[in-house]
Backbone as a printed PyTorch tensor [residue, N CA C, xyz], in Angstrom:
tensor([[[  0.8580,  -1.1770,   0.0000],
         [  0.0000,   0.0000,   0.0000],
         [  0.8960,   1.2300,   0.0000]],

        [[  0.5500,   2.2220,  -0.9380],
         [  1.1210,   3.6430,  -1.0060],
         [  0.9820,   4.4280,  -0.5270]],

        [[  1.4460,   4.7820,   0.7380],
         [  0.1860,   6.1000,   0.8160],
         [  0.9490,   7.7580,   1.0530]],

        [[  0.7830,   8.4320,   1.1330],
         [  1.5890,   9.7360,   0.8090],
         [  0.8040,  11.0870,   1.1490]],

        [[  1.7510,  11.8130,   1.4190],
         [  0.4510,  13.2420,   1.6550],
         [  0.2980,  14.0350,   0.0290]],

        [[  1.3260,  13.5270,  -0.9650],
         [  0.6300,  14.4170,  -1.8870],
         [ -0.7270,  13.7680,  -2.6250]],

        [[ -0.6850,  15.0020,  -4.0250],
         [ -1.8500,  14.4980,  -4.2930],
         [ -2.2050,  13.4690,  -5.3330]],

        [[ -0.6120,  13.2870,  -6.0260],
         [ -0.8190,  12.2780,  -6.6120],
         [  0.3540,  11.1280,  -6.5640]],

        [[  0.8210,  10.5180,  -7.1700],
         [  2.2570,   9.3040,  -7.0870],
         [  2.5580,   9.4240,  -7.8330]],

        [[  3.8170,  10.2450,  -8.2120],
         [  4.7600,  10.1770,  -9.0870],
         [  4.9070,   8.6990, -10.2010]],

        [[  4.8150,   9.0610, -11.6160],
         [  4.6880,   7.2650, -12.3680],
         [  3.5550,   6.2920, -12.0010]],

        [[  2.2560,   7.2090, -11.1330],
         [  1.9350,   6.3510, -11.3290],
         [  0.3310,   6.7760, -11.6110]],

        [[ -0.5020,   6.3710, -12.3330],
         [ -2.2590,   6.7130, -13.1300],
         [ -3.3870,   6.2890, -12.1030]],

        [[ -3.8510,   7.3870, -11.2590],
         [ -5.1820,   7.0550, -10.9250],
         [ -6.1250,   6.6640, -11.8000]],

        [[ -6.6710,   5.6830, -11.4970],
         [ -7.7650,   4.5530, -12.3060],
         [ -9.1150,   5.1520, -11.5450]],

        [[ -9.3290,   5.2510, -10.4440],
         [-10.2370,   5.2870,  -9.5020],
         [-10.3970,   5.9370,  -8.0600]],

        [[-11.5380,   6.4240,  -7.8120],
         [-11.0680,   7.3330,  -6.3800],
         [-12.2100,   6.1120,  -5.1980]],

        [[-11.6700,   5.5570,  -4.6550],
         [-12.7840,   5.2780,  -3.7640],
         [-13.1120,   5.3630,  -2.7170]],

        [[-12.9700,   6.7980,  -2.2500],
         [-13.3590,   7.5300,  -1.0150],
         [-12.6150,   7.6850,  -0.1250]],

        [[-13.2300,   8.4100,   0.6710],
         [-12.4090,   8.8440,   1.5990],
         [-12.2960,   8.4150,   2.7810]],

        [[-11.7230,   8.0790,   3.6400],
         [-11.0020,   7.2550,   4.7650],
         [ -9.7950,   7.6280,   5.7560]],

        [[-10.3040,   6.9220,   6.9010],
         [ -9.8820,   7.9180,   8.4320],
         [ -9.3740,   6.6450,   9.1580]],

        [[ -8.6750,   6.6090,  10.5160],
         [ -8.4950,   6.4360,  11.2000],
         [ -8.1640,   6.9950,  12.4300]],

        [[ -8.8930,   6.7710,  13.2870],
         [ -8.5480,   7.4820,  14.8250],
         [ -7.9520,   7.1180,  15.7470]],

        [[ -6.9800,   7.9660,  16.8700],
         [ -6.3630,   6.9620,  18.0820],
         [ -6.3930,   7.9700,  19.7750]],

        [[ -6.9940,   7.3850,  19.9520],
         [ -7.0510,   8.2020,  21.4320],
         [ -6.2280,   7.1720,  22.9390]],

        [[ -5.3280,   7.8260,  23.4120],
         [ -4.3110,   7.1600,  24.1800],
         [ -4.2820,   7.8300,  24.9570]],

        [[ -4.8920,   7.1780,  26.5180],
         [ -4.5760,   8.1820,  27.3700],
         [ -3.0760,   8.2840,  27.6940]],

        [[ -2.4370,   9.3740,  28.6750],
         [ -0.9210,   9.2810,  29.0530],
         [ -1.1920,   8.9500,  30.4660]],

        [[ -0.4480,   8.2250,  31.0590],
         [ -0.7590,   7.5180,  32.6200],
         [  0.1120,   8.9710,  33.5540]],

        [[ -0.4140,   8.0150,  35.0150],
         [ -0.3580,   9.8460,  35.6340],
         [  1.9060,   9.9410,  35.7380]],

        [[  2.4290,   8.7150,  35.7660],
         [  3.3820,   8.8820,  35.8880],
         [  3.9200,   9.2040,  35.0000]],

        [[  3.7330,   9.2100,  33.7580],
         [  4.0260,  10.1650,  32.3410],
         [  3.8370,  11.8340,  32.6350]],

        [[  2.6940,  12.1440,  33.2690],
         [  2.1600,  13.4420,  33.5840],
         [  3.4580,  13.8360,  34.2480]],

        [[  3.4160,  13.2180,  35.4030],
         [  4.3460,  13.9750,  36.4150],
         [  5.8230,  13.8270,  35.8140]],

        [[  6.3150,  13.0250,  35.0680],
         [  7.6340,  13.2000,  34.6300],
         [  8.0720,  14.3320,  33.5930]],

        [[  6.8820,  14.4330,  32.8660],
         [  6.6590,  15.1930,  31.5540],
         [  6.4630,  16.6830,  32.2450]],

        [[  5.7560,  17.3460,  33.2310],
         [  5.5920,  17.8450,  33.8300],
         [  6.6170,  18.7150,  34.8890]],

        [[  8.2130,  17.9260,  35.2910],
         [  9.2670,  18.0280,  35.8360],
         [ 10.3460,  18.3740,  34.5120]],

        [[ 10.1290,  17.5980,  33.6390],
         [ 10.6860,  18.1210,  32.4790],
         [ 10.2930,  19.7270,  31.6340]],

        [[  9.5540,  19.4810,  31.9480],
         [  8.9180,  21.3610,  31.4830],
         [  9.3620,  22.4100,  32.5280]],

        [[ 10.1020,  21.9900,  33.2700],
         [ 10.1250,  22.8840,  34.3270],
         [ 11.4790,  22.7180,  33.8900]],

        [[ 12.3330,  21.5480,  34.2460],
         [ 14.0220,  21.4260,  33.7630],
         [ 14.1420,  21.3840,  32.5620]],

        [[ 13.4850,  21.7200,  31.7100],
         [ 13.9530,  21.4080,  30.2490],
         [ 14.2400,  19.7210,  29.9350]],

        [[ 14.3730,  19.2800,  28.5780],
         [ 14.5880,  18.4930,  28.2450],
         [ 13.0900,  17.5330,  27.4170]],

        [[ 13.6500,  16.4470,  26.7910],
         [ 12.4670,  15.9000,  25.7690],
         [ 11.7230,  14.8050,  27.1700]],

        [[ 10.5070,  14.9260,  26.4810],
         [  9.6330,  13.9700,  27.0280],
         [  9.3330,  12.3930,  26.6120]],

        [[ 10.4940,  11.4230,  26.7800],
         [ 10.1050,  10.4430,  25.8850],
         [  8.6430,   9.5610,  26.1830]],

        [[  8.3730,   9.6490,  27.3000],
         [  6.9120,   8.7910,  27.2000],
         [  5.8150,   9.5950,  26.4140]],

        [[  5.8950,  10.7500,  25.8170],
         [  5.1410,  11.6920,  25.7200],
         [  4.8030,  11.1300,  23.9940]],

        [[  6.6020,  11.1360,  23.6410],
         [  7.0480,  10.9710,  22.4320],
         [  6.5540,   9.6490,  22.0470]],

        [[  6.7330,   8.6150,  22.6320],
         [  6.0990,   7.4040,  22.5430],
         [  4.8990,   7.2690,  22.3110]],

        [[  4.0560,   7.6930,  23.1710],
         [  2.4170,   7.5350,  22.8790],
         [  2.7120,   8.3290,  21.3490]],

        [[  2.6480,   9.4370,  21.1410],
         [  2.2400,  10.6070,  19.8640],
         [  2.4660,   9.1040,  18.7080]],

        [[  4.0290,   8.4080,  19.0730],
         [  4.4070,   7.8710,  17.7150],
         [  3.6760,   6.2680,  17.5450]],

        [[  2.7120,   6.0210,  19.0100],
         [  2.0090,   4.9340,  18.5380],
         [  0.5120,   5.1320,  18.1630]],

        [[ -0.2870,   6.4550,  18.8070],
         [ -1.1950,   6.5040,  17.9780],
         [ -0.8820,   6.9420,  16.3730]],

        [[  0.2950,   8.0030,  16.4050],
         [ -0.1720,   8.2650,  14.7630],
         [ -0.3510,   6.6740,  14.1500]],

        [[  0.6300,   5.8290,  14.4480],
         [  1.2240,   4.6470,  13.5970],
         [ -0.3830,   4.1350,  14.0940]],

        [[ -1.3130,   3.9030,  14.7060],
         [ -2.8960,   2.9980,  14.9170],
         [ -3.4440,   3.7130,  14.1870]],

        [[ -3.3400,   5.2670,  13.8750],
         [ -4.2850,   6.0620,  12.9690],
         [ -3.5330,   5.4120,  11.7390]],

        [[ -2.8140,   5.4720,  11.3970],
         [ -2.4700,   5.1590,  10.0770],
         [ -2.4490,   4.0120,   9.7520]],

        [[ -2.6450,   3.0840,  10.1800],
         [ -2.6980,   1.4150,  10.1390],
         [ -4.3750,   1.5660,  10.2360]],

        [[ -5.2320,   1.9780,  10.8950],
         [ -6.6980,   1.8530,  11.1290],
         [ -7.1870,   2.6180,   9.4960]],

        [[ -6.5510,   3.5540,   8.7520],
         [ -6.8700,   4.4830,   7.7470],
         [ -6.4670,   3.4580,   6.5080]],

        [[ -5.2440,   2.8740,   6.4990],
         [ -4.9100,   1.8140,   5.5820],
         [ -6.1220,   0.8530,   5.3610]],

        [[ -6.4260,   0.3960,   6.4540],
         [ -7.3800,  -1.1130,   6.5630],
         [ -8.4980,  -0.7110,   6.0960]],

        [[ -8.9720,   0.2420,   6.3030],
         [-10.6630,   0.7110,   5.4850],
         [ -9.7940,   1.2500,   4.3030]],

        [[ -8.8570,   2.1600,   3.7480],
         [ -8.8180,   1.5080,   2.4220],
         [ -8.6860,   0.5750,   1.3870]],

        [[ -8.0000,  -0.6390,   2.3750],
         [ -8.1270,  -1.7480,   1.5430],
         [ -9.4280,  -2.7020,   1.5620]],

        [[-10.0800,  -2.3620,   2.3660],
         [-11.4030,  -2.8140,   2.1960],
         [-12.3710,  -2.3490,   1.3450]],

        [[-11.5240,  -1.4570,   1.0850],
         [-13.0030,  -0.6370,  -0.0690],
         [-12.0370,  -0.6470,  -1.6270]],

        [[-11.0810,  -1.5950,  -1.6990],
         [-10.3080,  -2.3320,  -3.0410],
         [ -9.0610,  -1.0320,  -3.5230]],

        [[ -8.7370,  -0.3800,  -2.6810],
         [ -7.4750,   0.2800,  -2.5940],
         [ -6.3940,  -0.0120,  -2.6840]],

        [[ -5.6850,   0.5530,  -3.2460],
         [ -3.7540,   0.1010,  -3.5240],
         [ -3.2910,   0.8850,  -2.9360]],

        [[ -3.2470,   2.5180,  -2.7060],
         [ -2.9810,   3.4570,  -2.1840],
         [ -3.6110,   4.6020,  -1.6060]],

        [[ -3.1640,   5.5090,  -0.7990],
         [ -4.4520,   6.1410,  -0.2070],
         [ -3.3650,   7.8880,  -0.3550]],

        [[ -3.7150,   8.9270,  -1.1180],
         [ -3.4400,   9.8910,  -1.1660],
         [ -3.8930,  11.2400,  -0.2330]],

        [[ -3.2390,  12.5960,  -0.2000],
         [ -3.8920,  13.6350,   0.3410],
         [ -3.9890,  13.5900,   1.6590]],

        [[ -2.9380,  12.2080,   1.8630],
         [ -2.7120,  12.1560,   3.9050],
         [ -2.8110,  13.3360,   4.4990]],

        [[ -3.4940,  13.4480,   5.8490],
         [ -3.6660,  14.4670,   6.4850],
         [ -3.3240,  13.7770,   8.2570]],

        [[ -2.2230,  14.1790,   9.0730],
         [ -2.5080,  13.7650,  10.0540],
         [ -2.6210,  15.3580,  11.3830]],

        [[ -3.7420,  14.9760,  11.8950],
         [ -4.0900,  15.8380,  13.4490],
         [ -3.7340,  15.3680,  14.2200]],

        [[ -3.5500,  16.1390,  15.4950],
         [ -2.4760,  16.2620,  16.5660],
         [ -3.8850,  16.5250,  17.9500]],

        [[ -4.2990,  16.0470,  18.8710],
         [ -4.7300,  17.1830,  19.4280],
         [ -5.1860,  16.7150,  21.1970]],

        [[ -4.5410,  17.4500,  21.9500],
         [ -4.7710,  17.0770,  23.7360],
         [ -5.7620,  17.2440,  23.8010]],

        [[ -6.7380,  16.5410,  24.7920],
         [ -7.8440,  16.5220,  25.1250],
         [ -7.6580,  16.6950,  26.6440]],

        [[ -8.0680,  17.5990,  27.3630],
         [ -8.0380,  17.7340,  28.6860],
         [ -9.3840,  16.5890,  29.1520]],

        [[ -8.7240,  16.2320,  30.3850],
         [-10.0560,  15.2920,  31.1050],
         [-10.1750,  15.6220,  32.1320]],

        [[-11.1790,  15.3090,  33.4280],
         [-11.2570,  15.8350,  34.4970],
         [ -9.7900,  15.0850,  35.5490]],

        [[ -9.9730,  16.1720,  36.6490],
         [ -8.4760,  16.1110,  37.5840],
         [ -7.2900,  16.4160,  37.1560]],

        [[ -7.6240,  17.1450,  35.7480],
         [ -5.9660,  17.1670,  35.4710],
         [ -5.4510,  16.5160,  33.8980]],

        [[ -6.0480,  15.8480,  33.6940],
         [ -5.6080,  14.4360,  32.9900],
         [ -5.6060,  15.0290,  31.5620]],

        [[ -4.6240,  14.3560,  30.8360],
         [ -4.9130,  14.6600,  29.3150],
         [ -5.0350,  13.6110,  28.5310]],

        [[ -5.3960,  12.5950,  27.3350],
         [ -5.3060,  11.9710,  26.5530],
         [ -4.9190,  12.4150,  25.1650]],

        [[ -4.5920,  11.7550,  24.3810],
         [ -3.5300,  12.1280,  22.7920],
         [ -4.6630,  11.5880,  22.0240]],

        [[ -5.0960,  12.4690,  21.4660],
         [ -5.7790,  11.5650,  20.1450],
         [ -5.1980,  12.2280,  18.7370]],

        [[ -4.9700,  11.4060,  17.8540],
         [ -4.3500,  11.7360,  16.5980],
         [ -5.4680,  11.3550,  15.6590]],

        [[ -5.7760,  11.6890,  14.3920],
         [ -6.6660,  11.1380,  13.4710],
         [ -6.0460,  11.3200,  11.8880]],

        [[ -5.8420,  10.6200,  11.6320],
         [ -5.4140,  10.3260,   9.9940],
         [ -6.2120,  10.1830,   9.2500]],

        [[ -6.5300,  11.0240,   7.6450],
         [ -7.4340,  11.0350,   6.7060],
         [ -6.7300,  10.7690,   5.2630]],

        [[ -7.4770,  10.3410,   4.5980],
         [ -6.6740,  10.6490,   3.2340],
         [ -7.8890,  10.2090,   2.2010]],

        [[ -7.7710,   9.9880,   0.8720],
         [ -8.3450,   9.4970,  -0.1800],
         [ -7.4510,   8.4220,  -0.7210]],

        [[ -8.3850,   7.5360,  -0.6120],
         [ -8.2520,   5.8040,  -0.6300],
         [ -8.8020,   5.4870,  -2.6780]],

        [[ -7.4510,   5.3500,  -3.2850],
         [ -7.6180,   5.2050,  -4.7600],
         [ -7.0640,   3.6690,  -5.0500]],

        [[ -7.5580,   3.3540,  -6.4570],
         [ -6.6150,   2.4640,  -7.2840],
         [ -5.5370,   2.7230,  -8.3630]],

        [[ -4.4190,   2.5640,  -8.3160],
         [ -3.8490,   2.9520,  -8.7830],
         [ -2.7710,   1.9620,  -9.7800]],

        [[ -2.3460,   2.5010, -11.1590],
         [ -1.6230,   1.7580, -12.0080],
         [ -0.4250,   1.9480, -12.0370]]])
């Protein structure tokens, strides 16, 4: 499977568009992520549990966005779009949800 943020694949002939297709990932961050991530904003430095979650929902959004295009007889899925976005929860809490879109084609 191809999939790409532009709008088309270089060498290669859209045959067919067959819609459009998403995947979503919502991950909460546990509270000991909070508080480490949280000590780090204060001392500087990267947040790797932070970094971790971001790089396993995108990768479930984009694996969940693949699978409904190949269900709907897709080779590649163009016009990738991925969102970013914290969701505050009560006490404090935040969860990561990412959502991946694109247009799910056949391609020659």
């Amino acid at each position: 499977m191809i999939v790409t943020t532009g709008p088309h694949i270089e060498g290669k002939e859209i045959v067919q568009y067959c819609g459009l297709v998403a995947g979503e990932a919502i991950l909460g961050a546990n509270i000991f992520k909070d508080l480490f991530a949280s000590v780090r904003d204060i001392v500087g430095g990267r947040s790797a549990g932070y970094e971790r979650s971001l790089r396993e929902a995108r990768e479930t959004a984009v694996r969940e966005m693949i699978e409904q295009a190949q269900s709907l007889g897709a080779n590649a899925v163009i016009a990738i779009d991925i969102d970013y976005e914290s969701i505050a929860i009560g006490s404090g809490g935040n969860m990561l949800m990412v959502s991946a879109s694109g247009t799910a084609v056949k391609i020659l």
